[in-house]
Residue frames as qw, qx, qy, qz and C-alpha x, y, z in Angstrom:
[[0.418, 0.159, 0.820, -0.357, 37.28, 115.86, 188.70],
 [0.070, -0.263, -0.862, -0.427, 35.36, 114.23, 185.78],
 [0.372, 0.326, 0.720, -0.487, 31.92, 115.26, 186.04],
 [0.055, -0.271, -0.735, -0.619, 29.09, 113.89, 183.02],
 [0.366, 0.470, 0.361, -0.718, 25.57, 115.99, 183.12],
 [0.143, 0.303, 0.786, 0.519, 22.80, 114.17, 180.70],
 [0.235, 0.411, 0.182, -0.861, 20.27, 116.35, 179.10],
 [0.446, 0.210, -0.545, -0.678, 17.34, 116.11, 176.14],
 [0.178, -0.139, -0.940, -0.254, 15.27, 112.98, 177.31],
 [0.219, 0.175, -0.002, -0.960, 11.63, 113.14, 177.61],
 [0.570, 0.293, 0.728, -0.244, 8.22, 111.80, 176.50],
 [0.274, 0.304, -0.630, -0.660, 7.94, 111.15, 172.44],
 [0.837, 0.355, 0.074, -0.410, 5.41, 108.83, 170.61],
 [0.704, -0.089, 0.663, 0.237, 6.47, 105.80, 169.18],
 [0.525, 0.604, 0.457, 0.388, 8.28, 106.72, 165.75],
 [0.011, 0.990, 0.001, 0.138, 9.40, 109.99, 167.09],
 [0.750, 0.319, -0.262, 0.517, 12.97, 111.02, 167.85],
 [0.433, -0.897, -0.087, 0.033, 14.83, 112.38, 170.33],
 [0.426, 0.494, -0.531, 0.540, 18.95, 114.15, 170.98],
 [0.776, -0.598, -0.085, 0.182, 20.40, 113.28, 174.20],
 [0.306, 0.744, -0.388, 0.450, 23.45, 115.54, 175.32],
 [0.804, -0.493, -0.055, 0.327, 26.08, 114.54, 177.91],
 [0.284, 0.833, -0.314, 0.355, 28.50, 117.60, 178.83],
 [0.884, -0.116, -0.204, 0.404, 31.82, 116.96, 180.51],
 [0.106, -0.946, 0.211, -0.222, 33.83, 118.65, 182.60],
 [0.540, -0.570, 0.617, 0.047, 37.42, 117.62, 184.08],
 [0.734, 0.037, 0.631, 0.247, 38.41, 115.63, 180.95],
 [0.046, 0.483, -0.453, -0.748, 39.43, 115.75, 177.34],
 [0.828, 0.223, 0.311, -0.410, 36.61, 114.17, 174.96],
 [0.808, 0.450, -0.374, -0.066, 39.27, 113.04, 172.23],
 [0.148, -0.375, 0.850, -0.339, 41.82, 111.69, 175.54],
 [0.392, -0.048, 0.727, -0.562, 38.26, 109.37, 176.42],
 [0.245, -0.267, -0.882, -0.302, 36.09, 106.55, 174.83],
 [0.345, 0.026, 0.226, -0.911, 32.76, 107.92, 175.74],
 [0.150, -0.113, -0.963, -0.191, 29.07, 105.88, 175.78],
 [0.448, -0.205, 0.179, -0.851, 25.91, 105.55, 176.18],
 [0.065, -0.053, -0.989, 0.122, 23.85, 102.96, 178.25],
 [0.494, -0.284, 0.015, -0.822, 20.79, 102.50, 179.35],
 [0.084, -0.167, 0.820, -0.541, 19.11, 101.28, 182.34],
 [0.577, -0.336, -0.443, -0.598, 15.53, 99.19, 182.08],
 [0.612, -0.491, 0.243, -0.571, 13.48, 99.05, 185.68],
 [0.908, -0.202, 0.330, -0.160, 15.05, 95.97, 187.44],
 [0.980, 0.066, 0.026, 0.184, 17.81, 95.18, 185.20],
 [0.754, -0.230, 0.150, 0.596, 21.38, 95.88, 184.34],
 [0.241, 0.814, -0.008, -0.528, 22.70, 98.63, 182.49],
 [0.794, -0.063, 0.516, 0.315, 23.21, 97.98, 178.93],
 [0.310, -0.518, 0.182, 0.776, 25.27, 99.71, 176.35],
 [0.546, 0.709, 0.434, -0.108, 23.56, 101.30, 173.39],
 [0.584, 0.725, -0.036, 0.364, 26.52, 103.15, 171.59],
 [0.430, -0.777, 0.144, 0.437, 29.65, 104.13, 172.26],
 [0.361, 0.909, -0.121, 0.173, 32.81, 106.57, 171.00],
 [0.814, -0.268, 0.036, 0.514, 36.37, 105.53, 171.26],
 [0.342, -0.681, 0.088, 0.642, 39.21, 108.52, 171.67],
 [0.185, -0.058, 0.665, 0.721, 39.99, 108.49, 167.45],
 [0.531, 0.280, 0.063, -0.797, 36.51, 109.27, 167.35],
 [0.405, -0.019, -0.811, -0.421, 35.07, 105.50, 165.60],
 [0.683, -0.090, 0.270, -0.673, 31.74, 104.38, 166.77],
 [0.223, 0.017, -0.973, -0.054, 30.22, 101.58, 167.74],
 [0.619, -0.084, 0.006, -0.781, 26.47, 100.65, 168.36],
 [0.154, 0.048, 0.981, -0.106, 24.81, 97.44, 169.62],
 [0.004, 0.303, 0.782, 0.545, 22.31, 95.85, 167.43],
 [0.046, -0.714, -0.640, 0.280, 19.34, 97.59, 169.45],
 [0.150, 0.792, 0.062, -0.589, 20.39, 101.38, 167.86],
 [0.542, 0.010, 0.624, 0.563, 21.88, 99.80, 164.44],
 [0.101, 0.266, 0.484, 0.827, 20.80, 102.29, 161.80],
 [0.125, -0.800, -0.485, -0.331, 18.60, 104.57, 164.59],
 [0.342, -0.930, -0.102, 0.090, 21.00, 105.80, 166.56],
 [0.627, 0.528, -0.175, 0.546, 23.84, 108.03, 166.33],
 [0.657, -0.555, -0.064, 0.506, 26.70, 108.73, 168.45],
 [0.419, 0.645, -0.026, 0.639, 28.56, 111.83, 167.99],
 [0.422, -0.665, -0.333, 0.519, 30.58, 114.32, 169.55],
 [0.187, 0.959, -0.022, 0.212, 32.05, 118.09, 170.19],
 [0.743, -0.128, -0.378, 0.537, 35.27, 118.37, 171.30],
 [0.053, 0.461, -0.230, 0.855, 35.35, 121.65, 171.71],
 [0.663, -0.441, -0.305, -0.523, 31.72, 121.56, 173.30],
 [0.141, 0.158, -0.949, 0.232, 32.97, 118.48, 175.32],
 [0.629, 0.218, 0.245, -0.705, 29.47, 117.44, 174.56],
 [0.176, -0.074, 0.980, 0.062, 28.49, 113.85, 173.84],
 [0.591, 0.129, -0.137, -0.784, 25.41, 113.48, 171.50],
 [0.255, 0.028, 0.962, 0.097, 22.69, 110.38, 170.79],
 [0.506, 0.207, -0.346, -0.763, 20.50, 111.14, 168.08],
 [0.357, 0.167, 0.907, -0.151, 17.30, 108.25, 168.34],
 [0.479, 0.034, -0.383, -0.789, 15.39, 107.99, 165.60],
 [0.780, -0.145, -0.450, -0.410, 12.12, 105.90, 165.03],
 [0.321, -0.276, 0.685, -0.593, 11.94, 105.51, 169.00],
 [0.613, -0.338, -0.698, -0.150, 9.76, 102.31, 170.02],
 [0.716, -0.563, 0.130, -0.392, 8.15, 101.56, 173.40],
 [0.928, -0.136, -0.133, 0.319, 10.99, 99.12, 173.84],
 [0.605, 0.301, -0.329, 0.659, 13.28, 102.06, 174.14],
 [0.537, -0.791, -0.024, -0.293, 11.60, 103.36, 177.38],
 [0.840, -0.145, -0.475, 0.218, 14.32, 103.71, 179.73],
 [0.123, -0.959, 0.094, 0.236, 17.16, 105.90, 181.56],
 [0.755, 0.609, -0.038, 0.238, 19.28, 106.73, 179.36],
 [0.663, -0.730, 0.078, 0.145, 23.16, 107.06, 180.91],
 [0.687, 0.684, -0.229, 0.087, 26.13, 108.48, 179.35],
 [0.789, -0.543, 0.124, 0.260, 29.71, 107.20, 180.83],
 [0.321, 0.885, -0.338, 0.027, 33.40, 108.18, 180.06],
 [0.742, -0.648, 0.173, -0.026, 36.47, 106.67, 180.42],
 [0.155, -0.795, 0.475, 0.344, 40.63, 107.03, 179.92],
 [0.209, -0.073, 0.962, 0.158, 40.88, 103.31, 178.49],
 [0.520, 0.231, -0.412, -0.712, 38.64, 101.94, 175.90],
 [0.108, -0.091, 0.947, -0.287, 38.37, 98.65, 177.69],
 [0.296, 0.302, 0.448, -0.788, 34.49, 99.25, 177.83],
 [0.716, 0.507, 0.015, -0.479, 33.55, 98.96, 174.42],
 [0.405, -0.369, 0.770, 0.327, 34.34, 96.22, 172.23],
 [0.158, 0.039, -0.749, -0.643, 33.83, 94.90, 168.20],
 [0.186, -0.085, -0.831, -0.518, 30.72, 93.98, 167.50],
 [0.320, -0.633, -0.258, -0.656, 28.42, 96.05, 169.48],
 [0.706, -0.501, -0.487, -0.117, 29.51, 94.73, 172.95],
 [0.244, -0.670, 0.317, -0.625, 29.88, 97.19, 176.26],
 [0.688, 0.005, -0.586, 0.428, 30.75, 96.61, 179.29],
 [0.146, -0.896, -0.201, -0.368, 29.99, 99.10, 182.19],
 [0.752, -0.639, -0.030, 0.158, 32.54, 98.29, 184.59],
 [0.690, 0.183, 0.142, 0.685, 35.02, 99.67, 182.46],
 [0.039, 0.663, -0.024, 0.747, 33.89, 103.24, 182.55],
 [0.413, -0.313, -0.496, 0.697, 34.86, 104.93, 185.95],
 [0.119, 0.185, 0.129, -0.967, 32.82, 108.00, 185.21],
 [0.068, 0.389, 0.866, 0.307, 29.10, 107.99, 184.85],
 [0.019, 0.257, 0.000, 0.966, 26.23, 110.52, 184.70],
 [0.336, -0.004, 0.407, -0.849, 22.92, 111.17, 186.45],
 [0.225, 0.301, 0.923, 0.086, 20.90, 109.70, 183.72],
 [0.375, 0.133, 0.097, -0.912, 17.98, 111.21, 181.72],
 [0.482, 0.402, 0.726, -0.281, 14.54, 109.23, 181.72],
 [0.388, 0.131, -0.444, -0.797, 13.49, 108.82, 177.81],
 [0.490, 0.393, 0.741, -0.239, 9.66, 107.24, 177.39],
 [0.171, 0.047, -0.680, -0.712, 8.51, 106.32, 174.27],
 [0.509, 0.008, 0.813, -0.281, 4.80, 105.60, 173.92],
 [0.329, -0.030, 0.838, 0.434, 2.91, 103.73, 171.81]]
């Protein structure tokens, strides 16, 4: 049984940075296209980087050149380095997995109904 446990989110100033960790269990991390979404009050969830099995990244234009996606394979431990946080990135922050790569696609655009495995969420506030 898949299960994803996020960890690392928190209250930062605006300009301040934060890691977000998502360990896995029940899965190989280079077998799975891994991601991260996030979830603002009232709306959809919407993808903010993701990691396809060969290990190439992808990022929609909202983390371009502040956030990084990485992983561990050993670890099976999913990372999201945020730099220079804004109050626009107040949200929960959700990391998802899944066998197919369906989920993520060129040119920064996700898909959530593609990942069958999702975590708890961790709540990052940014203020200003």
């Amino acid at each position: 049984q898949v299960q994803l446990v996020e960890s690392g989110g928190g209250s930062v100033q605006s300009g301040g940075s934060l890691t977000l960790s998502c360990v896995a269990s029940g899965l190989t991390a280079d077998a799975y296209c891994m991601a991260w979404f996030r979830q603002f009050p009232g709306k959809q969830r919407e993808g903010v980087a993701g990691i396809r099995s060969d290990g190439s990244t992808t990022y929609a234009e909202s983390g371009k050149g502040r956030f990084t996606i990485s992983r561990d394979i050993g670890k099976k431990t999913l990372y999201l380095q945020m730099n220079t946080l804004k109050p626009d990135d107040t949200a929960m922050y959700f990391c998802a997995a899944d066998r197919a790569c369906g989920g993520i696609a060129p040119g920064g655009y996700f898909s959530d109904r593609f990942f069958a495995y999702w975590g708890q969420g961790t709540q990052v506030t940014v203020s200003s």
